[in-house]
N, C-alpha and C positions, 0 to 999 in steps of 0.2 A: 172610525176613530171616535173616542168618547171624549166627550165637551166637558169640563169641568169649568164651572165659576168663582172667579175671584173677586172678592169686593176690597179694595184702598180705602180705608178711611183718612183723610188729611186735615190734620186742625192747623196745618198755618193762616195765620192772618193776611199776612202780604202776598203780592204777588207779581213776580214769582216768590217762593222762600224755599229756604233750606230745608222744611217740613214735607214738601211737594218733593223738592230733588227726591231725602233720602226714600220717600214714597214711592216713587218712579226706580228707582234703581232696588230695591227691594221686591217690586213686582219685576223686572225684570230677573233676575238671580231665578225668583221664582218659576215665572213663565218657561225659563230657558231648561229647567232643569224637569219640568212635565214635559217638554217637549224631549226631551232624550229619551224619555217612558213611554213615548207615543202619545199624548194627552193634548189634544186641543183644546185652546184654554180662552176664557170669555173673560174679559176685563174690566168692572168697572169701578171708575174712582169717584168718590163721595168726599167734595169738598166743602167740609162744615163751615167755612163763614161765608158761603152763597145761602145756609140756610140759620146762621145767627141767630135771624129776627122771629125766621117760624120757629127756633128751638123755644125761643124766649116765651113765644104766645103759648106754644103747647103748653109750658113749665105752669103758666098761669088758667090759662082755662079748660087745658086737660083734652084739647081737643087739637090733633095733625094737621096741617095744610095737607093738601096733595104732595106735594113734592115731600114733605119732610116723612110721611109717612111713606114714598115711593122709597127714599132711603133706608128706610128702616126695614121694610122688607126686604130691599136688595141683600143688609149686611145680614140680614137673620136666613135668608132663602141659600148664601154662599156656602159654597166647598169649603171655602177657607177664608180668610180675613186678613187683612195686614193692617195696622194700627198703628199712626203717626200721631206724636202730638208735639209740640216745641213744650221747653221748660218756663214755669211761672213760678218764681217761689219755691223753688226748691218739689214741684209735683208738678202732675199733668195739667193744661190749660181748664179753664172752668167752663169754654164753650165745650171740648173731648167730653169733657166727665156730665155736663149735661146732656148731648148726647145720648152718650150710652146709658143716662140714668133716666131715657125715655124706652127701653128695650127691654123686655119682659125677662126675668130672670134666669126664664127657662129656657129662651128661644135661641142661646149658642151652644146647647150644651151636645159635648163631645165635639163641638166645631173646632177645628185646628185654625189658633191665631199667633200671630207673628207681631209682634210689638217692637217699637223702635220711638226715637226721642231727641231731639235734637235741641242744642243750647251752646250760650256763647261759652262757658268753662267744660271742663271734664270733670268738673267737682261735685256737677249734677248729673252725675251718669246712673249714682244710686236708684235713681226714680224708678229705673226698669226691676229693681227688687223689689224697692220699697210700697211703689205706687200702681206701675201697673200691672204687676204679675196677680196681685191680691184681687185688682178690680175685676182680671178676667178671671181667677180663681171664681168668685163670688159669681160672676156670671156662668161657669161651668162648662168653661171650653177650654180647650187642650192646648195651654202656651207653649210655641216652637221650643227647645232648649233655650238656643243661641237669641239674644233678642241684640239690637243695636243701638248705641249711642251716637251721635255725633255731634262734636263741641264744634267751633269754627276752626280751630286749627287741623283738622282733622283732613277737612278737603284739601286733597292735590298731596295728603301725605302716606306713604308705602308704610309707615309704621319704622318699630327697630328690632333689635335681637330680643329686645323681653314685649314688645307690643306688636299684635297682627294690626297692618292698616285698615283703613275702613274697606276698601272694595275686598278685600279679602275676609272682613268679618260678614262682611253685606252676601258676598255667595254663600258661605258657610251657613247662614242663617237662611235665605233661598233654600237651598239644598235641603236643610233638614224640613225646614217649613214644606215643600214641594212631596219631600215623602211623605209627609204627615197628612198632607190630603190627599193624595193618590193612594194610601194604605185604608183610609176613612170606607166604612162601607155608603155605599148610594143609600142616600133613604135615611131619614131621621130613626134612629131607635126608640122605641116604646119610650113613656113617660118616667116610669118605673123599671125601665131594664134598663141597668149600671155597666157599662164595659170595661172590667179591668183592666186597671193602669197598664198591671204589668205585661195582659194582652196587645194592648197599644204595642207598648215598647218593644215588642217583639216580635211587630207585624211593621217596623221601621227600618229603612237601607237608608243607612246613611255612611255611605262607603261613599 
C-alpha cells in the first residue's frame, strides 16, 4: 500500500480554536477518502504559533531555528497541503502569511492545496478568493476547487435549501483535494517542465 504525506498547516492562536477544529476535520474528509483508494496516509500538523517567535527571528536575521525550518520542509516535502488561517482584517493572519513568506517560491509547485478560513461573520468568507487563492497561485500549487469558510455560526449547522452545511462543504472539499493528490505524479517535476492544467483536470475523480 503506498504512503502518501499530508502536511496541516494551522494559524490559530488559541488553543484549542476553531482554526485547529476546521483543520482536523478537513484532514479527516481528506484522509478518509485516500483510504477508499487504497492510500495510506502520513499526517502531519504544523501549528504556527508554537513557532511565532522563530518566524519572527527568521523574518529578521534570515537564518531558521531547527524546528521552524523542520516545518518548512515537512510543508514543501508534502503530497498535499491543507492550509488554515482565522480572519484579521478582512485577510489571512500575519503570522500564516509570514510563514509561507519564508518558502521558496518554487518549492510547492504542482503541490495540491486545500485552503480553508475561519471567522466570526460569513462576511469574511471573500478571503478564500481574494487572499488565499492569489497567495498559493504565486507560490504555484494546484488549489483544491472547493476551499472552506467558517464563520461561528456555522458549527452544529446542516445548512438550508440555498446553502450546503459546513460538514458537507468540508467532505466535498476532502474529496476533491484527496483526488488531487492521489492523481499528482510521485516525484517532483523538472524545474522547467509545466504540467497542463487542463492535464490535471482530467487525471481528477471527483465523482
Amino acid at each position: 500500500m503506498q504512503t502518501l504525506k499530508l502536511v496541516a498547516v494551522s494559524a490559530g492562536l488559541s488553543s484549542p480554536s476553531s482554526t485547529r477544529l476546521l483543520t482536523d476535520r478537513l484532514v479527516q474528509a481528506a484522509r478518509y477518502r485516500l483510504a477508499e483508494q487504497e492510500y495510506a496516509v502520513d499526517v502531519q500538523v504544523v501549528e504556527l504559533r508554537d513557532l511565532a517567535v522563530d518566524i519572527a527571528k527568521n523574518l529578521v536575521t534570515g537564518f531558521p531555528s531547527e524546528k521552524l525550518e523542520d516545518a518548512i520542509d515537512a510543508v514543501t516535502g508534502a503530497d498535499g497541503v491543507i492550509a488554515v488561517t482565522p480572519v484579521f482584517t478582512a485577510s489571512y493572519s500575519g503570522l500564516f502569511k509570514s510563514f509561507f513568506d519564508l518558502i521558496d517560491p518554487a518549492a510547492l509547485t504542482g503541490t495540491p492545496v486545500l485552503v480553508g478560513a475561519t471567522g466570526g461573520t460569513a462576511r469574511h468568507s471573500l478571503v478564500l478568493d481574494h487572499a488565499l487563492r492569489p497567495l498559493f497561485a504565486y507560490l504555484r500549487a494546484l488549489v483544491a476547487p472547493t476551499a472552506v469558510y467558517a464563520a461561528s455560526e456555522d458549527w452544529g449547522s446542516g445548512g438550508d435549501a440555498y446553502t450546503d452545511g459546513l460538514p458537507s462543504r468540508i467532505n466535498r472539499a476532502g474529496r476533491e483535494f484527496a483526488d488531487m493528490v492521489a492523481a499528482r505524479p510521485r516525484g517532483r517535476a523538472d524545474e522547467d517542465e509545466i504540467i497542463p492544467f487542463e492535464r490535471q483536470l482530467a487525471d481528477l475523480r471527483l465523482d
